[in-house]
SETORDREN-64863 format. One record per residue (C-alpha): x, y, z; residue in one letter. Coordinates in steps of 0.25 Angstrom, whole numbers, padded with zeros to 4 digits, always signed. Each point is the difference from the previous one (the first is absolute). Layout:
# residues N
XYZA
...
This chain:
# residues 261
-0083+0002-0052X
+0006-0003-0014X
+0013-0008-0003X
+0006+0012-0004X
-0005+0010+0010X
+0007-0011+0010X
+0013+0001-0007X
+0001+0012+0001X
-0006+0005+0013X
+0010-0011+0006X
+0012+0004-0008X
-0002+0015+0006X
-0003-0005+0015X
+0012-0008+0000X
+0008+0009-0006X
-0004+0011+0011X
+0002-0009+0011X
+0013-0002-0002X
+0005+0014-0007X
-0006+0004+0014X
+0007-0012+0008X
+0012-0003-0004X
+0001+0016-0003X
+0000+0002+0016X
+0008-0013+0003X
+0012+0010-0011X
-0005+0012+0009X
+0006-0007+0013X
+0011-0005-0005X
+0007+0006-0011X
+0012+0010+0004X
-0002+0014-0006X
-0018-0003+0002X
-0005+0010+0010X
-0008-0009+0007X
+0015-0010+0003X
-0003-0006+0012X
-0014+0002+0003X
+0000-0016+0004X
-0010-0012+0002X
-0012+0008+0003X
+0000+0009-0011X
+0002-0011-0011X
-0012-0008+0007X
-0010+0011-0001X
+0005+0003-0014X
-0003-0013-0004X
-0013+0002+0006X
-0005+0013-0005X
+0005-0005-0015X
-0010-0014+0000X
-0008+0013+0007X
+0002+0007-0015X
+0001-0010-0009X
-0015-0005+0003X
-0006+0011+0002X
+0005+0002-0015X
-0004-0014-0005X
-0011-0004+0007X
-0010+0005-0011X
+0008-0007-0012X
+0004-0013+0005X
-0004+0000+0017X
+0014+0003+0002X
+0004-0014+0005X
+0015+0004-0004X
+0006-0010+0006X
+0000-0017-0007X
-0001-0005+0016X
-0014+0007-0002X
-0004-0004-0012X
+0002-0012+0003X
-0009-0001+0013X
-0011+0007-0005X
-0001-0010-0012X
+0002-0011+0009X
-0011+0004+0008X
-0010+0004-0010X
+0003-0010-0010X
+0003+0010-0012X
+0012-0003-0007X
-0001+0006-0014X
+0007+0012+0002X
+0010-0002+0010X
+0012-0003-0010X
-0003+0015-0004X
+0002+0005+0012X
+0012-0008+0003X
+0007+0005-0011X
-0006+0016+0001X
+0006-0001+0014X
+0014-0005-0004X
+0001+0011-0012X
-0005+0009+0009X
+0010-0002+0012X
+0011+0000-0010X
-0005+0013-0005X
-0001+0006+0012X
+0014-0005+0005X
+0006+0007-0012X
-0006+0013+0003X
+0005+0000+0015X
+0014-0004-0007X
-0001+0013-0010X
-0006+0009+0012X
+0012-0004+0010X
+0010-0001-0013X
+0010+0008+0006X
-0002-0003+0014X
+0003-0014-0005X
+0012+0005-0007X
+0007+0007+0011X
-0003-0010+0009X
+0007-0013-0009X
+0012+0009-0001X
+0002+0005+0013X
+0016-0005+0004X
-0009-0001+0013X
-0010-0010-0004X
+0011-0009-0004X
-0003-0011+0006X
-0013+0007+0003X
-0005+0000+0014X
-0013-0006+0003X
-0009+0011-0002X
-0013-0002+0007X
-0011-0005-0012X
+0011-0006-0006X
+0003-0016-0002X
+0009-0005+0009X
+0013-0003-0008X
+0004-0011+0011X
-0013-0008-0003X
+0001+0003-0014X
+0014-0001-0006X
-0008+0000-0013X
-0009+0013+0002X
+0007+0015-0004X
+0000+0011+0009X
-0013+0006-0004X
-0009-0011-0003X
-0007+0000+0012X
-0007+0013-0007X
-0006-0008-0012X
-0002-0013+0008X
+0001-0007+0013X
+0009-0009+0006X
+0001-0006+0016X
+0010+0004+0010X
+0003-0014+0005X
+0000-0011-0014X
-0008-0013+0005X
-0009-0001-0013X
-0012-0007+0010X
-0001+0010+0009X
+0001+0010-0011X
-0011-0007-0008X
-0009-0002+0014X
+0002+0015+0004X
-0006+0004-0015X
-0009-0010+0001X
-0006+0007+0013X
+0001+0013-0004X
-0007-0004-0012X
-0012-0007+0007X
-0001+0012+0008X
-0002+0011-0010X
-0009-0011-0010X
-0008-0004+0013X
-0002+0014+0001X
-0004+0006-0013X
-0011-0013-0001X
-0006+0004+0011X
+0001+0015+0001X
+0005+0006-0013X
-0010-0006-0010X
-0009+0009-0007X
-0015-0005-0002X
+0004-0009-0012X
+0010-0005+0006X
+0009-0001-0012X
+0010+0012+0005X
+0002+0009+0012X
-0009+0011+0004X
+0002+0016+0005X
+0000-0005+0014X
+0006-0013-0003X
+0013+0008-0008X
+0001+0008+0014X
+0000-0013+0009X
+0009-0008-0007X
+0009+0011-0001X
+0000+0001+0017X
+0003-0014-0001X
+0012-0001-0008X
+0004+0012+0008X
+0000-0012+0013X
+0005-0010-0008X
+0011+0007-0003X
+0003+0005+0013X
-0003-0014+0008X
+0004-0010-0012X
+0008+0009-0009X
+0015-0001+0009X
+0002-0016-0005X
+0000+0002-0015X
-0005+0013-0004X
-0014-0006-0003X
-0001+0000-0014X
-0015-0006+0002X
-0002+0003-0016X
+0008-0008-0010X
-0001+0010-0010X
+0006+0011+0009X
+0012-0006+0002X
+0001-0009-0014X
-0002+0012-0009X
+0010+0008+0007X
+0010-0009+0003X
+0000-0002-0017X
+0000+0014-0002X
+0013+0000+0011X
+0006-0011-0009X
-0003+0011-0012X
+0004+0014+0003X
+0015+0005-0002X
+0004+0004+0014X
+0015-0001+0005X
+0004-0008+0009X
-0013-0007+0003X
+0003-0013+0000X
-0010-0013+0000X
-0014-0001+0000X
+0000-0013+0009X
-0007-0008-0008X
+0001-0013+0009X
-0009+0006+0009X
-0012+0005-0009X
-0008-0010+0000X
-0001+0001+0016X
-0009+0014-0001X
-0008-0007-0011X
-0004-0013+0003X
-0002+0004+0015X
-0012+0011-0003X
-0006-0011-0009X
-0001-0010+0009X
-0004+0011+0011X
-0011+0004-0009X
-0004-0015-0002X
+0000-0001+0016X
-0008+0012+0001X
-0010-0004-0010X
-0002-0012+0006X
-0001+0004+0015X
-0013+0011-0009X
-0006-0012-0004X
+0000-0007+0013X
-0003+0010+0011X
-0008+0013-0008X
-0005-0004-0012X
């Protein structure tokens, strides 16, 4: 795999996964969305079929690791560092590029939903972060990024640190493809099942975030978009969903090394 194929297979991935995450996180929660309501169960198995997509679309640019937590264990584990600033920063563009193209496909859900005499203040909405935790977070952050029910930034950093060594744990030991540098066809199916558990089991605390790039890049594009009404992007909390996946992916790799290698 070239630098450049890298960049761009990782730019595309990221951007699916979360056109297709946050996407269905809009779906549940926005008024005036067909699909208002549906709950926990359908964003947990949006989330899963859109890391489902987006490495089945990737995998043969850059093997799809779409995610810097993964990037980093599999770099930690096989000792190749060269290119992992490249795919740390196609998964950041592509996350923001994928946030913004949820934001122009729900544009007017987004719209009605800010200006709804209803909304004000807007109740808690499930998928949504939860206003009395996080005074600083606007009514529809919680599509673009995630945010804890209950603020106690250790317990938040430990439940994304979990969630992370689960999903990193998994895709070093049965998501590889023979290289070993990126996921494989059956790899891309398993790890989707297991974000699928992770969010139903591990996801309630904080809304696993379990990828820094799926929740920075969003949160940024939260902070950019003109909505109305939208209020703060909580940026005290931000670096929880980042520096937990990276140390969840350090734990990961390590525990690899130890036990399976």
């Amino acid at each position: 795999m070239s630098s450049s194929d890298i960049f761009i297979g990782e730019i595309i991935g990221t951007a699916v996964l979360i056109l297709l995450g946050a996407g269905v996180v809009a779906a549940v929660v926005l008024k005036r969305s067909k699909a208002q309501g549906a709950g926990w169960v359908a964003i947990a198995l949006g989330w899963g079929f859109a890391v489902m997509t987006a490495v089945y679309i990737a995998t043969p640019m850059s093997g799809a690791h779409i995610n810097p937590a993964v990037t980093l264990g599999i770099a930690i584990t096989s000792g190749e560092w060269g290119n992992v600033p490249i795919y740390f920063a196609g998964q950041l563009i592509g996350a923001m590029l994928g946030a913004f193209l949820a934001w122009l496909t729900y544009y007017g859900q987004f719209k009605a939903h800010l200006t709804d005499p209803e909304l004000v203040p807007p109740p808690l909405e499930e998928g949504l972060v939860d206003e009395r935790s996080a005074p600083n977070a606007g009514p529809v952050l919680g599509i673009f990024s995630t945010g804890p029910e209950i603020r106690v930034y250790w317990q938040n950093l430990v439940t994304e640190i979990i969630g992370t060594v689960v999903l990193v744990l998994a895709v070093l030991t049965m998501g590889l493809n023979d290289s070993g540098k990126g996921l494989g066809t059956l790899g891309g199916l398993i790890v989707a099942f297991v974000v699928v558990s992770i969010g139903f089991s591990l996801g309630g605390p904080t809304g696993y975030a379990i990828n820094p790039a799926r929740d920075l890049g969003p949160r940024i594009v939260h902070a950019l978009v003109p909505m109305p009404n939208k209020g703060g992007s909580d940026w005290g909390y931000a670096w929880v969903p980042v520096v937990g996946p990276l140390i969840g992916a350090a734990i990961a790799a390590g525990i690899y090394n130890i036990a399976f290698a």
